[in-house]
C-alpha positions as semicolon CSV with decimal commas, in nm:
position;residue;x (nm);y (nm);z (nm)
1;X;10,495;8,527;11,705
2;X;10,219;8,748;11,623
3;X;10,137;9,078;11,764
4;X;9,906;9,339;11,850
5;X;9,989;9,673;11,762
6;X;9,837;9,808;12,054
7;X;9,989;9,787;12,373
8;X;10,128;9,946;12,699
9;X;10,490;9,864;12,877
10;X;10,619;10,091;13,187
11;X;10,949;10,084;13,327
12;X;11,125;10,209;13,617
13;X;11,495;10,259;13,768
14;X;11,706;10,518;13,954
15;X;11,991;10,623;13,783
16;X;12,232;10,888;13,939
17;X;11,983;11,016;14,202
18;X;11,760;11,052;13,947
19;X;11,436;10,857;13,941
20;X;11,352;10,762;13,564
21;X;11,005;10,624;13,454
22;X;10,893;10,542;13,075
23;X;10,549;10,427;12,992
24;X;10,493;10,341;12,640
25;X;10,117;10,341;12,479
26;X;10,024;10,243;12,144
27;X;9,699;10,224;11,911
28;X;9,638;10,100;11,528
29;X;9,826;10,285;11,267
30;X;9,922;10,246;10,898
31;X;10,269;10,339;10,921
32;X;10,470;10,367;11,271
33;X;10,416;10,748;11,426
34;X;10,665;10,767;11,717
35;X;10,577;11,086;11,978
36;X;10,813;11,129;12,268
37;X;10,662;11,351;12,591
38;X;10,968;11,402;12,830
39;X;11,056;11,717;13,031
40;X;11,200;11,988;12,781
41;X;11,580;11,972;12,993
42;X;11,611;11,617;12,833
43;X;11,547;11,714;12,465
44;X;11,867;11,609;12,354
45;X;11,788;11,225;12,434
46;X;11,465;11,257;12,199
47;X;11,631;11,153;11,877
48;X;11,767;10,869;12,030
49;X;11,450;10,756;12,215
50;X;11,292;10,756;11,852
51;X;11,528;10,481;11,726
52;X;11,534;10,297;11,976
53;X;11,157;10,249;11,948
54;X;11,203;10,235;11,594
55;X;11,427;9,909;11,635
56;X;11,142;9,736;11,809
57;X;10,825;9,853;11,635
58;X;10,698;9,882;11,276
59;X;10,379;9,982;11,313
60;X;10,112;10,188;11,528
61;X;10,071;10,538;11,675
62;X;10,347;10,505;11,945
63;X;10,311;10,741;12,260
64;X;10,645;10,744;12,495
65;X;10,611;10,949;12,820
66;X;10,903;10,976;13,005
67;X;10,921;11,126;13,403
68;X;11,252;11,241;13,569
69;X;11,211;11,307;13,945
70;X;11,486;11,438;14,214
71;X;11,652;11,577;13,883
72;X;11,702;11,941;13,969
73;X;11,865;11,914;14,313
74;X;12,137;11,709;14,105
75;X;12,483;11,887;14,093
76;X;12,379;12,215;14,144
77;X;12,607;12,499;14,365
78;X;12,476;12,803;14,551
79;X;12,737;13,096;14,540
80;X;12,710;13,436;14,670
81;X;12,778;13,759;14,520
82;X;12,927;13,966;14,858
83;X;13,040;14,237;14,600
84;X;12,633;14,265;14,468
85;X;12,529;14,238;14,827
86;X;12,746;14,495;14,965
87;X;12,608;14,793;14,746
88;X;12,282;14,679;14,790
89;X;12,327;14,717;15,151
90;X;12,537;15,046;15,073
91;X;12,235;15,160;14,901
92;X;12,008;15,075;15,165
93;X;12,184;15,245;15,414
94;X;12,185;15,556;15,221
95;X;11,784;15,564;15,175
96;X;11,764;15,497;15,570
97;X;11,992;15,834;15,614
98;X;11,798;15,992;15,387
99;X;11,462;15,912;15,459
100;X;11,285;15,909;15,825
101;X;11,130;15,560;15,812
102;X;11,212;15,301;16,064
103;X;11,384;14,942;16,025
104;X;11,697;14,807;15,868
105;X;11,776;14,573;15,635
106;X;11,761;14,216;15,769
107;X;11,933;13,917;15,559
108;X;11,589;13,774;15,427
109;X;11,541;14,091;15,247
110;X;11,905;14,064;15,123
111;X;11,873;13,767;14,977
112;X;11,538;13,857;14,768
113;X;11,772;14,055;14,581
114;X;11,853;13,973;14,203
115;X;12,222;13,808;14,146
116;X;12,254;13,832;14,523
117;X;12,239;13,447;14,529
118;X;12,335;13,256;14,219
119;X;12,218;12,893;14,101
120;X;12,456;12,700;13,930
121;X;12,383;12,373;13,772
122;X;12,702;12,169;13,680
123;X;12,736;11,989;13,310
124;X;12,556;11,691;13,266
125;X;12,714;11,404;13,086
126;X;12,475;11,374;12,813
127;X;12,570;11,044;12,665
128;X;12,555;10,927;13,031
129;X;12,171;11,036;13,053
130;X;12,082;10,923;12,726
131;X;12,177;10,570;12,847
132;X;12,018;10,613;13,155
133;X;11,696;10,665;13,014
134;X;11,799;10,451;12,687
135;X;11,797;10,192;12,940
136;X;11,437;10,267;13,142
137;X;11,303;10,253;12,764
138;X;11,450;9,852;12,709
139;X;11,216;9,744;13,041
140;X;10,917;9,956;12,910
141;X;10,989;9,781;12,537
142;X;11,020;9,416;12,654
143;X;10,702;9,517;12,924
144;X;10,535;9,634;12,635
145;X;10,599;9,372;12,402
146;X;10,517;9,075;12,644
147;X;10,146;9,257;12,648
148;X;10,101;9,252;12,251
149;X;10,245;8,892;12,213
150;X;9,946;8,774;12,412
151;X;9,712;8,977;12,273
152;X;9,847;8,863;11,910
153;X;9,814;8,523;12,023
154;X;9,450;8,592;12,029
155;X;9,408;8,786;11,705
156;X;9,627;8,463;11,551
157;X;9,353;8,219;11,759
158;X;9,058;8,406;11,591
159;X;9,165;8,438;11,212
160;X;9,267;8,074;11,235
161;X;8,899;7,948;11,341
162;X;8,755;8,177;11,085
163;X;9,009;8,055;10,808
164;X;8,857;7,711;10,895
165;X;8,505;7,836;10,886
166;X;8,593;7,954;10,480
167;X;8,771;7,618;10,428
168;X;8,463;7,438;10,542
169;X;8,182;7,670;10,291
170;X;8,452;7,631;10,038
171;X;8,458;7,267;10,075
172;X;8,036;7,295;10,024
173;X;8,051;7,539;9,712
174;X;8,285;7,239;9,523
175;X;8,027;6,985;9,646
176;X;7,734;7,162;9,532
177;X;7,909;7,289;9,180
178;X;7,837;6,957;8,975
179;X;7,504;6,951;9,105
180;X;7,401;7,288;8,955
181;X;7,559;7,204;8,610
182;X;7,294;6,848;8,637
183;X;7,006;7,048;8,718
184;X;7,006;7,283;8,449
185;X;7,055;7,026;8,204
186;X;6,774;6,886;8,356
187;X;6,568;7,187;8,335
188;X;6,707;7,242;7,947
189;X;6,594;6,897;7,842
190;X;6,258;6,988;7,993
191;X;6,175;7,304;7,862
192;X;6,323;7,149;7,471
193;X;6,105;6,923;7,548
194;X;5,826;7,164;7,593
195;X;5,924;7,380;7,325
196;X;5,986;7,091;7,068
197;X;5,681;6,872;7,180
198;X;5,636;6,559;6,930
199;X;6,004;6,628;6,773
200;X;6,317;6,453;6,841
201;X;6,546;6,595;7,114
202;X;6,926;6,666;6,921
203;X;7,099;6,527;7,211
204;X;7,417;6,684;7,110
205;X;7,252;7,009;7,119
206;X;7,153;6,990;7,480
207;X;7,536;6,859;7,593
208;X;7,646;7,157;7,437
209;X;7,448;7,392;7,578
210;X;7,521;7,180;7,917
211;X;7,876;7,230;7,878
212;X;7,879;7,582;7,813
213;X;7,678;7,656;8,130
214;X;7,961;7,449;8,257
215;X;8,249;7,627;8,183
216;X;8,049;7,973;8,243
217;X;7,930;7,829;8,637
218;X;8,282;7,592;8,721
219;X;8,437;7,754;8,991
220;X;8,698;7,499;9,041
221;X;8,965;7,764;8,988
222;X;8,816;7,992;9,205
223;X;8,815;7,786;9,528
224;X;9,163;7,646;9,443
225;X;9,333;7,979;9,432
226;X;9,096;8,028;9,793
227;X;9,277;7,757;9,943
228;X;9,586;7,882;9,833
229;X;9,497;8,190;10,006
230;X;9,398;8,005;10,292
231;X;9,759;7,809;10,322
232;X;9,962;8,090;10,282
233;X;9,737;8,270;10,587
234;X;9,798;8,003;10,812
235;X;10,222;7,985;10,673
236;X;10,213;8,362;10,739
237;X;10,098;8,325;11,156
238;X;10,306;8,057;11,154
239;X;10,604;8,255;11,073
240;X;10,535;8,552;11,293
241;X;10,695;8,858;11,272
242;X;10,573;9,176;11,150
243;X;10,256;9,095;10,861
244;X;9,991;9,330;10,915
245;X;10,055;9,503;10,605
246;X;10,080;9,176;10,367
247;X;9,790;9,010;10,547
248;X;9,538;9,284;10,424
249;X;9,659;9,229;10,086
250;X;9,613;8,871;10,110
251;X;9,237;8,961;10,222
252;X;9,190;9,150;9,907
253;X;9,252;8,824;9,750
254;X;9,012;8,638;9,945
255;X;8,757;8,916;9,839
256;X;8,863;8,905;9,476
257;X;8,751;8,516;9,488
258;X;8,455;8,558;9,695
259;X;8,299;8,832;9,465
260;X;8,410;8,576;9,183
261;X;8,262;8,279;9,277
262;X;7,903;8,463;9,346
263;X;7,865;8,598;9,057
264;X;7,919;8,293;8,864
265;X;7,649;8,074;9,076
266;X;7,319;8,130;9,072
267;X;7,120;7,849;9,275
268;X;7,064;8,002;9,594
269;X;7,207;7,765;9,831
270;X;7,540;7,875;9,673
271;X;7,498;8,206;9,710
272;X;7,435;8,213;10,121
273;X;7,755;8,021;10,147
274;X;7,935;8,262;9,925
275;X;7,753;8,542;10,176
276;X;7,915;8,330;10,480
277;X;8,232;8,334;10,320
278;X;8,259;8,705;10,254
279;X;8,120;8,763;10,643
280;X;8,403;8,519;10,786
281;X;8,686;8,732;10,539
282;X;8,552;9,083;10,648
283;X;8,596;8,971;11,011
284;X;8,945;8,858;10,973
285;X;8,996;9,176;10,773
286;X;8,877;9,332;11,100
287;X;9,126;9,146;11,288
288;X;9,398;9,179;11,054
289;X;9,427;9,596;11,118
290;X;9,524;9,525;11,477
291;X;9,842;9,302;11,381
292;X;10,188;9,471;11,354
């Protein structure tokens, strides 16, 4: 199966209390870059998250973002400090002695005091969270995934009507090769002719000549290494899996023939087909940086 490397997955789950979405977003890349965006409490999962991401993705600027609501009311214990709150109310007692202003101290304004009230948040199990949100990433991966099959199915759709446009102009350059060869020995024996006038023609000086042009125009090796090319494109999106990298190297090989075969023919009828060719290989090299 071929794929895309850009894409976008979500998943969604509650795990204890907690509710846990991942979204993953990705974009053309050389090499795979991997950035995780959860709230900073959850660090410790990070390193994890990476690999696991890793183990489904080669390639592409990878964006996870994960979201973790109804976490902080989890496990956490409100104690009071009746040792911190009796001297502040000691103290407040004493200033009301002291000083001739009116009012007491009401529990709201006890409670505003520092360490008067303490938060306590009880361990976490962090291998258990890890999983939890381990498991969130799986249904954002296989979401993901399903999204850049199909849109590799239509990258793979593309390159294989455009290898069939190069198959076809290949399949006019070898028809059109011998013909070139004929006409300039046609042209040769005319301008001898010209040149010699009234004197005989050396026959074996023209096949010569002929045959040298030959060898110098014959691109018979060229297009036969192209349809190599072209066979082991189509054996490659057959296969599936991750080719993006040895697919553009196999387009430098279609160019390397291309730029071949035009410089060695000259009619001009050749040479738009050899222009047609290098427009149909530039567009799957186009194609070819959006598959993993």
């Amino acid at each position: 199966m071929v794929r895309s490397m850009t894409g976008y997955g979500r998943g969604e789950a509650v795990r204890n209390g907690c509710a846990i979405t991942v979204e993953v977003r990705s974009v053309n890349n050389r090499y795979l870059d991997c950035s995780i965006k959860m709230p900073r409490t959850y660090l410790f999962a990070e390193e994890a998250l990476k690999s696991q991401v890793q183990g489904s993705i080669t390639r592409g600027k990878v964006d996870v973002f994960v979201t973790i609501e109804g976490a902080a009311a989890q496990g956490v214990t409100i104690t009071v400090d009746h040792t911190v709150a009796g001297r502040y109310l000691a103290a407040l007692e004493e200033l009301k002695n002291t000083y001739p202003v009116e009012g007491s101290p009401t529990l709201e304004l006890l409670a505003r005091f520092p360490d008067v009230l303490r938060v306590e948040k009880a361990p976490e199990d962090v291998e258990a969270v890890a999983a939890g949100i381990g498991a969130v990433l799986d249904q954002a991966l296989a979401d993901f995934s399903v999204m850049r099959e199909r849109e590799g199915e239509k990258l793979r759709a593309d390159i294989l009507s455009r290898a069939e446009a190069i198959e076809a102009l290949t399949d006019l350059v070898e028809a059109q090769s011998p013909r070139t060869v004929a006409e300039y020995r046609a042209r040769l024996e005319a301008k001898l002719t010209e040149v010699l006038q009234n004197h005989q023609l050396d026959e074996s000086r023209i096949l010569t000549e002929a045959a040298i042009f030959a060898d110098k125009v014959a691109v018979d090796e060229e297009t036969v290494r192209l349809r190599s090319h072209l066979s082991q494109l189509r054996a490659m999106l057959e296969q599936g899996g991750p080719m993006g990298r040895k697919l553009d190297f196999l387009i430098q090989e279609f160019n390397r023939e291309a730029n071949t075969i035009g410089s060695k023919c000259s009619d001009i009828e050749t040479s738009r087909r050899v222009i047609d060719i290098k427009g149909e290989i530039e567009k799957i090299r186009e194609q070819v940086q959006n598959i993993e």
